[in-house]
C-alpha positions in Angstrom: 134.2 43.8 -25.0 137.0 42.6 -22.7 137.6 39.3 -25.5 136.7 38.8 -28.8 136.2 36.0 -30.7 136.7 35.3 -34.6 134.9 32.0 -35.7 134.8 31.1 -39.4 131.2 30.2 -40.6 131.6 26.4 -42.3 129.2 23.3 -42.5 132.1 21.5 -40.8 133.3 20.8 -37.5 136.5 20.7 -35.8 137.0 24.5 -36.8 138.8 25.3 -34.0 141.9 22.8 -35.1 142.1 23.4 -38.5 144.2 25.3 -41.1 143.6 27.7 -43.6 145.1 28.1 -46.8 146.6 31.5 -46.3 148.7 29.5 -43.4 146.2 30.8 -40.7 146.1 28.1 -38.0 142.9 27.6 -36.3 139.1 28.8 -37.4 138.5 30.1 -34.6 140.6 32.5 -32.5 140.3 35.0 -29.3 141.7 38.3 -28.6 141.5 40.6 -26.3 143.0 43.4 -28.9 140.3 44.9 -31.0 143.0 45.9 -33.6 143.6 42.3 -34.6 140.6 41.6 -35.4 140.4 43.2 -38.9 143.6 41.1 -39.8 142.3 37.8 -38.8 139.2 38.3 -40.4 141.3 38.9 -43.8 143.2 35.9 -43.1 139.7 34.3 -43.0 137.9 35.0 -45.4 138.0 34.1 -49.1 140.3 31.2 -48.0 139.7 27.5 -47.6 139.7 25.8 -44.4 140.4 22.4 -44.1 140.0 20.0 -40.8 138.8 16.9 -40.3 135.5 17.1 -41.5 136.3 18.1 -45.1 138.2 17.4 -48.1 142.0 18.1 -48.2 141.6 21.1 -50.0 138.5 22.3 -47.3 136.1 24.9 -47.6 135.9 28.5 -48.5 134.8 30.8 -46.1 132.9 33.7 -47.1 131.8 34.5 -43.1 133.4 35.1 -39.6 131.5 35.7 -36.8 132.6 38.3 -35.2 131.3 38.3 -31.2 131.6 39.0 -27.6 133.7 36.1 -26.1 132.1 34.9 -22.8 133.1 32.9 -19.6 131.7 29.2 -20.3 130.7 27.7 -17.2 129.4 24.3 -18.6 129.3 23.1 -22.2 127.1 20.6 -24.0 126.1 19.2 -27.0 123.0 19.1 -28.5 122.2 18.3 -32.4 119.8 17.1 -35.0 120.4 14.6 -36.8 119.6 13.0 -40.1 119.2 9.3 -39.3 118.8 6.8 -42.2 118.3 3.9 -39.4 115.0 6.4 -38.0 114.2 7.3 -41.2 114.3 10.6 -40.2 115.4 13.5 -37.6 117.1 12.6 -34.1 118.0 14.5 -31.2 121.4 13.7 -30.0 122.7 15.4 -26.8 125.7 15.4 -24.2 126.7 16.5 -21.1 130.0 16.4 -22.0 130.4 19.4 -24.2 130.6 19.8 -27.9 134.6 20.1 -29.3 135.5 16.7 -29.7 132.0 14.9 -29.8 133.2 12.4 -31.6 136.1 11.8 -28.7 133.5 11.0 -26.4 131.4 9.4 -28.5 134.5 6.6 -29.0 135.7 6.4 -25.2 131.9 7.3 -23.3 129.3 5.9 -25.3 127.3 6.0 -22.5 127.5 9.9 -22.1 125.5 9.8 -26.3 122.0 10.5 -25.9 119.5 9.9 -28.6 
């Protein structure tokens, strides 16, 4: 692979920005060094990574995906949701991508499909 990418497996979002207790900044990272990759891993896991979805202390990560990074063209979001108002799922969707839904959800309304 010419890029690889290390992301941390947690029921939370904003991975990307957060920190781990072992000082690791970030859950997910990029390289294009395949020698790396061992030692972020072991920064990973076993440690707890907090962002703005969880607690101060985060959550423990037992897995990182380890993958191919690939050229994104276009990003979206797309989810289902729990909604107590439907009483049930939802399909909630974007066209403008999927890092800082909530971001758009607060200035673009509009661009929040259900």
């Amino acid at each position: 692979a010419k890029e690889i990418v290390l992301k941390a497996q947690i029921l939370a979002g904003g991975r990307g920005k957060g920190v781990f207790n072992s000082g690791l900044k970030g859950g997910v990272h990029l390289t294009k060094d395949p020698k790396v990759v061992g030692q972020l891993a072991k920064q990973m896991i076993g440690y707890n990574l907090a962002t703005k979805q969880t607690s101060k202390e985060g959550v423990k990560v037992n897995k990182v995906m380890v993958a191919e990074a690939l050229d994104i063209s276009r990003e979206t979001y797309l989810a289902i949701l729990m909604d107590r108002s439907c009483n049930g799922p939802v399909l909630v969707g974007s066209p403008q991508g999927g890092v800082d839904i909530e971001e758009v959800a607060a200035s673009n309304p509009e661009l929040i499909f259900k």
